[in-house]
N, C-alpha and C positions, 0 to 999 in steps of 0.2 A: 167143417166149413169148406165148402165149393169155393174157387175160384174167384165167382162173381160177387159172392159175398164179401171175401178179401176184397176188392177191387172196391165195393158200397164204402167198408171200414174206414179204407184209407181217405174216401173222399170225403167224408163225415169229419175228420181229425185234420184236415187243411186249415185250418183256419183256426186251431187249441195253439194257445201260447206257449203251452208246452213242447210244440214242434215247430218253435219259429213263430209263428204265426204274428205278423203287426212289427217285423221286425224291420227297422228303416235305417240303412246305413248313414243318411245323410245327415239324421236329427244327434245319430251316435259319434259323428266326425264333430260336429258341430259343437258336442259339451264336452269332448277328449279335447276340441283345440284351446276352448275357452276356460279348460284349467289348465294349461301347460302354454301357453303364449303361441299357439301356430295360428295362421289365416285360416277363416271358416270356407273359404272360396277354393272351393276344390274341381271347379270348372278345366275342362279339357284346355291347354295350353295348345294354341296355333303359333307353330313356327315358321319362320320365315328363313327366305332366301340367304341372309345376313346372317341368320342363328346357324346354319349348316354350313354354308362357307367358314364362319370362327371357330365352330364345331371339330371340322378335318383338319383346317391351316394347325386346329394346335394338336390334331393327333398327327401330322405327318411331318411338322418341327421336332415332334420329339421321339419318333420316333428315329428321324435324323440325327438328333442330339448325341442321341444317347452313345453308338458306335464314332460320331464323331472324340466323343469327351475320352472314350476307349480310347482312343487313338492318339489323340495329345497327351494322355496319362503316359501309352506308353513310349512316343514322342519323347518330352520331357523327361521319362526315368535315363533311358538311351543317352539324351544329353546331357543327364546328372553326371552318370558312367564316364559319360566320354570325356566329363571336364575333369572327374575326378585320376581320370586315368592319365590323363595329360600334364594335370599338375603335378606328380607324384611323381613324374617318371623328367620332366623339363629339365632336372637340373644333374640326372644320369649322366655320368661319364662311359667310356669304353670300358667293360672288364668289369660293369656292374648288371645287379639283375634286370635291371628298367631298360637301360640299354637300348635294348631291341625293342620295345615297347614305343620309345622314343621316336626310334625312326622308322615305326610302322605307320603311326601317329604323322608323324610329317609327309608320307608319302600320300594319306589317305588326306591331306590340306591341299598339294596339287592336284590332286583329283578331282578334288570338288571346288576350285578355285572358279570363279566366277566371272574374271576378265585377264586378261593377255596383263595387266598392269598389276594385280595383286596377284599373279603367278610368278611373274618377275620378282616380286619384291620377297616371294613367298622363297625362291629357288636360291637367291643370293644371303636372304633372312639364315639359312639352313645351312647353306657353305661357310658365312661366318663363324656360327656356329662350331661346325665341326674342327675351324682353327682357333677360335678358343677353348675348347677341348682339350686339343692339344696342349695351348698354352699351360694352363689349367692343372694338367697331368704333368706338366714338369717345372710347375710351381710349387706343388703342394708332396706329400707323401708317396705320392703316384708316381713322384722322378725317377727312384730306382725302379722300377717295371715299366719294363722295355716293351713287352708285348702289348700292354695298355697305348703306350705312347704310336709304338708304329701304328698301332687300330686306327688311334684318331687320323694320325697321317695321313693314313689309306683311305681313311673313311672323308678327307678331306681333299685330296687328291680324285675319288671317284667324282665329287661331288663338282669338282671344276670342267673334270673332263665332261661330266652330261653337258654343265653349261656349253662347254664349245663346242659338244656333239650339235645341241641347238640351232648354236650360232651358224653353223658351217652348212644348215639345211638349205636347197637349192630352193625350196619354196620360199621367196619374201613373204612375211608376214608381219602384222602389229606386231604379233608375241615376241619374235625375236628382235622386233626394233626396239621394245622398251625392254627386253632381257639384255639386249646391248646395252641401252642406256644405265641400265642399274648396275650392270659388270663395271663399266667406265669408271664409275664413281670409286671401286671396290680394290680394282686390282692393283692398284700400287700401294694400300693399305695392306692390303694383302703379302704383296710381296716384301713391305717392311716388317712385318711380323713375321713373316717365316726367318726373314735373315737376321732378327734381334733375338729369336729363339733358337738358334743353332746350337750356342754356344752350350744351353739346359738341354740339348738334347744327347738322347744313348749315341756312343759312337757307332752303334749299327743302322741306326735311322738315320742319323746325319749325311748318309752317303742317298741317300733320297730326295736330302732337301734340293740337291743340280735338278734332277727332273721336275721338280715340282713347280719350281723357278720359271724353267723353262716353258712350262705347262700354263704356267699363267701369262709372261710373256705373251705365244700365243694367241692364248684366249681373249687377251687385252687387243692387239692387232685386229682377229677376227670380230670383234665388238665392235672396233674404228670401221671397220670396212664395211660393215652393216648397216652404220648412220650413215657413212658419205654414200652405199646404196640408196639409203631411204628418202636421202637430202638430192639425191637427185633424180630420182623419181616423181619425187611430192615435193609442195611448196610449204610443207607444216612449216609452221616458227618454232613449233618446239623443239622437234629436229633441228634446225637450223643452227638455235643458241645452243643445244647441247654439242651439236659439233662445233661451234664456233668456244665452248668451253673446253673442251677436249682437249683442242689444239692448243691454246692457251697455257692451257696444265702440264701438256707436254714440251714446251718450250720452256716452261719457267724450269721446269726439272732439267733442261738441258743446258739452259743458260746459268746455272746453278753449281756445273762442275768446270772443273778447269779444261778449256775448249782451247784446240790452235786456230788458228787464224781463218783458215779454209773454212773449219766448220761454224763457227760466226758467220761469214760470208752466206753460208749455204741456209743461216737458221734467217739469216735476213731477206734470203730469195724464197724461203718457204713464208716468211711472215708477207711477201707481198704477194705472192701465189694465192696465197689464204683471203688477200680484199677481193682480188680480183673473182674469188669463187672459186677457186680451181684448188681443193680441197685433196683430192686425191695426189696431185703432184706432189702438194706441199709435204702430206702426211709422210709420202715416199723419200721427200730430202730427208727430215725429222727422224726416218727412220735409216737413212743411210748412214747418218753419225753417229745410231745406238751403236751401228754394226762396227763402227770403223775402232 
């Protein structure tokens, strides 16, 4: 067999059912759908404008999705950590293992503090802190370890001194007006706790507690001096009434101990220094009778 005769063959057998032939996909979709419940309408779908726009919006949502979700997953594990690390280590003393853990934790809260007012609250929040520590360590089992007790000291004394490093910056700012303000409230609480805890303390740290003293002193002053800057600079009221409370607080402490005569005089020309607005004078009498 030539060629051409194969070629005759194949044309002769076009048309045998045996090779396809009469084969109609339309009529075979049509009884496949009508036993299995599909639409017999197998017509080309025309898509429109609206069908490819919802088409992408929901491939390129999620394809967004997806690394965003990454992301908060691991977000949230980070902030599991970091609470569970915070809580476990909160109630650490000096000379335990949390310890340091504690006051990494506190450093990494002024860091990422958010406003001049919760950095304040966050700086003073931390120093009391470290003198209830103290307290704490020569409350409890902790009295006879000395090295515990000086830690908190130290760690309680550094803590005032950044305060006043703050206060004493030449730059006025918010941060150090309301770090003033929150010292104010602080330091004479302060300094009655160091001198009700003396008496629990080792008599190697007790010769610390004059500087410490002293240290807050200071830092109290440098706070005063920061509002009557800011009070006269600005017309805030809030300034205004915290220095007009200041002053208050410190008079009633001074009129509180046995005065001679002069210094009465002097608390009654700072009390009227003080209507007149003249703040800084006044503080200056107030303070010439601590010294006397």
């Amino acid at each position: 067999m030539n060629e051409r005769d194969f070629e005759k063959l194949l044309e002769s057998m076009k048309d045998a059912p045996e090779m396809g032939a009469g084969f109609e996909t339309q009529k075979l979709w049509d009884r496949f759908a009508e036993e299995n419940d599909f639409p017999k309408n197998n017509e080309t779908v025309d898509y429109g404008f609206r069908d490819y726009l919802e088409f992408y919006v929901f491939q390129f949502s999620h394809t967004m999705i997806k690394p965003l979700a990454v992301s908060m997953a691991v977000f949230l594990l980070l902030l599991g950590g970091f609470a569970s690390a915070n809580s476990s280590s909160f109630n650490a003393l000096p000379g335990e293992p949390m310890y340091q853990v504690k006051l990494s934790l506190e450093k990494f809260q002024l860091a990422t503090a958010f406003s001049p007012e919760q950095k304040a609250k966050l700086q003073v929040e931390f120093t009391s802190r470290r003198l209830e520590e103290m307290v704490a360590l020569t409350a409890t089992a902790y009295k006879d370890n000395a090295v515990a007790v000086r830690i908190a000291m130290q760690q309680f004394k550094k803590e005032v001194e950044n305060i006043q490093s703050d206060l004493k910056q030449e730059d006025a700012s918010s941060s150090q007006t309301e770090l003033a303000k929150e010292v104010g409230r602080k330091t004479k609480a302060y300094q009655e706790t160091v001198a009700d805890s003396i008496e629990n303390l080792p008599d190697d740290v007790k010769q610390e507690t004059d500087v410490v003293q002293q240290i807050l002193k200071d830092t109290q002053d440098e706070a005063v001096e920061v509002i009557i800057t800011a009070h006269e600079a600005t017309d805030d009221e809030a300034v205004a009434r915290e220095l007009e409370k200041t002053f208050e607080q410190e008079v009633a402490t001074l009129q509180a101990k046995d005065l001679t005569l002069e210094q009465k005089q002097k608390i009654e020309t700072a009390i009227l220094l003080q209507k007149e607005g003249a703040y800084r004078r006044a503080f200056q009498l107030l303070k010439e009778i601590v010294v006397e």
